[in-house]
VOBA-1610 file (N, C-alpha, C; in pm, whole numbers, padded with zeros to 5 digits, always signed):
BEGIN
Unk+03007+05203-00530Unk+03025+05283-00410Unk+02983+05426-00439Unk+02916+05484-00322Unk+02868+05646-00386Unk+02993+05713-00402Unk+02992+05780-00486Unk+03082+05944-00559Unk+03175+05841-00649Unk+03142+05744-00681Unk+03246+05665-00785Unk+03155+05672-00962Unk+03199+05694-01045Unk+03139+05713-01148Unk+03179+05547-01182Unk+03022+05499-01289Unk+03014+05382-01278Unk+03076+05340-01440Unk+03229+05298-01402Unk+03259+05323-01539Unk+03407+05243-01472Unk+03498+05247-01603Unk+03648+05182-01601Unk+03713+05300-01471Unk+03736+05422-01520Unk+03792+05489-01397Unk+03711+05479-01254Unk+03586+05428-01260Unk+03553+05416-01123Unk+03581+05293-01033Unk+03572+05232-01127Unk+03621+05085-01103Unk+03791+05079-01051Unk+03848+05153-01101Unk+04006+05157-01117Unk+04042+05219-00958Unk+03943+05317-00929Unk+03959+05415-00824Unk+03898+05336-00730Unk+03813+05206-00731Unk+03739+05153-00605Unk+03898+05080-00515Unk+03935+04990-00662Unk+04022+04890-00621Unk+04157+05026-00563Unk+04209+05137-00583Unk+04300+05219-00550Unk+04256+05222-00355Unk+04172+05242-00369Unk+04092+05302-00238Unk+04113+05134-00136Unk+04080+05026-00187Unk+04056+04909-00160Unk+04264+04871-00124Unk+04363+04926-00155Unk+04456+04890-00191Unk+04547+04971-00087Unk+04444+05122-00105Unk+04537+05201+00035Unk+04509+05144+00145Unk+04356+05107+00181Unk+04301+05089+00349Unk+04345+04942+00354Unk+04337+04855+00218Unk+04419+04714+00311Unk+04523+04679+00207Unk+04603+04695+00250Unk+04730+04658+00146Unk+04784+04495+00158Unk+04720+04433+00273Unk+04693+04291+00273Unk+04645+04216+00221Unk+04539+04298+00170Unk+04400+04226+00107Unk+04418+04070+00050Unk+04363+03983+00002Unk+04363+03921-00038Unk+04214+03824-00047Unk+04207+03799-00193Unk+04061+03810-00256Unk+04075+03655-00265Unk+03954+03531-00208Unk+03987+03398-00214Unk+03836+03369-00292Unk+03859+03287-00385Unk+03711+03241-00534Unk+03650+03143-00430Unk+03498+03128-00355Unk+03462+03030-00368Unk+03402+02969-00426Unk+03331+03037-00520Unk+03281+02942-00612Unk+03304+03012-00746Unk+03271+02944-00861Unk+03251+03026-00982Unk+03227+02940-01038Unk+03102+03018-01147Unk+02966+02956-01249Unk+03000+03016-01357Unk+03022+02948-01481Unk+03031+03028-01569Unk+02929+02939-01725Unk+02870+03015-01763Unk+02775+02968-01857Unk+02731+03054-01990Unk+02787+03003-02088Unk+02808+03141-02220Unk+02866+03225-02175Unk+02792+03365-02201Unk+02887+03474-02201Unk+02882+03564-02023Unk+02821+03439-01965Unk+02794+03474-01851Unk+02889+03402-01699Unk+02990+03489-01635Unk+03057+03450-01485Unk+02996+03499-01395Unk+02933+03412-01293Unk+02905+03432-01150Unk+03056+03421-01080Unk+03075+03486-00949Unk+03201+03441-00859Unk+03132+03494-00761Unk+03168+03394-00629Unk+03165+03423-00499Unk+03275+03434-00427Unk+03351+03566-00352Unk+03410+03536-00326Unk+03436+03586-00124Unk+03571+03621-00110Unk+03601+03687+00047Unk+03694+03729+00015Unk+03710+03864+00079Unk+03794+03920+00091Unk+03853+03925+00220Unk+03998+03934+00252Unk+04061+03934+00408Unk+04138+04037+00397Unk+04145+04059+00486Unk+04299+04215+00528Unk+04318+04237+00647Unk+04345+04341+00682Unk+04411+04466+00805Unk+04386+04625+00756Unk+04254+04685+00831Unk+04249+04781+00798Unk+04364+04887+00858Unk+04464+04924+00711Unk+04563+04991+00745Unk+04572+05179+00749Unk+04476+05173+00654Unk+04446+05375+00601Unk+04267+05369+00606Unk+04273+05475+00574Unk+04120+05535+00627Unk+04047+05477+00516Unk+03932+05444+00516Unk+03838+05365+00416Unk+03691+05451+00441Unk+03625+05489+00375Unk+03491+05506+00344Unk+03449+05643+00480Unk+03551+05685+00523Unk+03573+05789+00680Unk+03581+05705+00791Unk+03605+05617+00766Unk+03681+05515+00925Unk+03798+05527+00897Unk+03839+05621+01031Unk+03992+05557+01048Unk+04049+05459+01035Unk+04167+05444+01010Unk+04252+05285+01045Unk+04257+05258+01208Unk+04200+05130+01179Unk+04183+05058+01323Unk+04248+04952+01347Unk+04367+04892+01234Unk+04449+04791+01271Unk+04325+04675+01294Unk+04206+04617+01264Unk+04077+04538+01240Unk+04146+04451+01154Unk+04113+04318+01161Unk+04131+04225+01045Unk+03988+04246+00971Unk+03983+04209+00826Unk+03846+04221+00782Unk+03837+04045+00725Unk+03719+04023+00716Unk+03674+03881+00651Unk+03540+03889+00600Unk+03516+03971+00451Unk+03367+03992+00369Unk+03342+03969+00261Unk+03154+03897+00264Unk+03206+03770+00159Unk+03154+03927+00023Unk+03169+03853-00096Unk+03130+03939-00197Unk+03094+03855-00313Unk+03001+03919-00421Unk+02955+03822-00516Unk+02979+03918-00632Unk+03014+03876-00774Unk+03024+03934-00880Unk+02955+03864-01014Unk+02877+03953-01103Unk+02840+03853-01187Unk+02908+03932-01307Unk+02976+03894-01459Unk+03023+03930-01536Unk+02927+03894-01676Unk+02949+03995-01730Unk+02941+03948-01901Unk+03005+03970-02010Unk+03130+03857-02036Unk+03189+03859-02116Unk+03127+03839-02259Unk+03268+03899-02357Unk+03243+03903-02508Unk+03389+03892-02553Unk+03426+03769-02609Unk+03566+03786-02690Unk+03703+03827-02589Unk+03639+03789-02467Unk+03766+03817-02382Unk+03766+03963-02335Unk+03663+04019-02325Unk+03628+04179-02252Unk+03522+04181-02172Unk+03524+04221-02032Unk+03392+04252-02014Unk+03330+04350-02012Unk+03208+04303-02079Unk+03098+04423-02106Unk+03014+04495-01983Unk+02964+04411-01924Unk+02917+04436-01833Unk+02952+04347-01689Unk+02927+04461-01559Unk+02959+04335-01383Unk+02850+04418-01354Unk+02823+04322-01246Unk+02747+04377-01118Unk+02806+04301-01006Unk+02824+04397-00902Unk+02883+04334-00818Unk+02827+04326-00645Unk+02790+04286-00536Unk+02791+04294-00439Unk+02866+04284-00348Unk+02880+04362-00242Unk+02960+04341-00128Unk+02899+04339+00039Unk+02954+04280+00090Unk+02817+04309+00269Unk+02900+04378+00315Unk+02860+04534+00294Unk+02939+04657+00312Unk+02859+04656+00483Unk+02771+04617+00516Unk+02733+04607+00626Unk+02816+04527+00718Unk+02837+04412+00705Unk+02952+04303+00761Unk+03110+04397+00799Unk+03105+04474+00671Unk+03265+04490+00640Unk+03291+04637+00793Unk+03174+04715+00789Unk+03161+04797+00866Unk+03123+04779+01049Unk+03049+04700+01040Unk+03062+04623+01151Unk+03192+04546+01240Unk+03265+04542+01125Unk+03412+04489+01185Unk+03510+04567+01167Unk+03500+04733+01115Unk+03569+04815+01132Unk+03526+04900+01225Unk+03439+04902+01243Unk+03422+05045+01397Unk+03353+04917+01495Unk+03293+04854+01506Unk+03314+04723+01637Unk+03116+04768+01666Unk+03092+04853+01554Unk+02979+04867+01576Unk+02842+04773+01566
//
């Protein structure tokens, strides 16, 4: 996400941000690939936008957006994610735009 430094504290501060605007949230796996040191996951996220997110007000909106993550583990750490989200979807169902 822009102004997030791409690192453990940014990461820490997405999910903070993710935790104020839906405190409902709830993250459902649909799929997951995992092969060596490598996890794919697909997943959705659901909520109630409750606090302000990204400069949208809270709109009391249910949200439903899918998201994909790929990981690379080592010894039980990960080294590296990349992650996607349809920040387009997610915005579309917060301002009705």
């Amino acid at each position: 996400f822009p102004g997030l430094e791409p690192n453990k504290a940014g990461v820490r501060q997405l999910f903070e941000m993710f935790h104020t605007a839906f405190r409902d949230a709830k993250f459902e796996v649909d799929d997951m690939i995992a092969e060596g040191d490598r996890v794919f996951v697909r997943l959705r996220m659901t909520g109630t936008h409750r606090a302000e997110f990204l400069g949208v007000p809270a709109t009391g909106q249910s949200l439903d957006v899918g998201a994909a993550d790929f990981f690379r583990i080592d010894n039980g750490v990960v080294l590296e994610h990349w992650g996607v989200l349809d920040t387009g979807a997610m915005m579309r169902q917060l301002t009705g735009a």
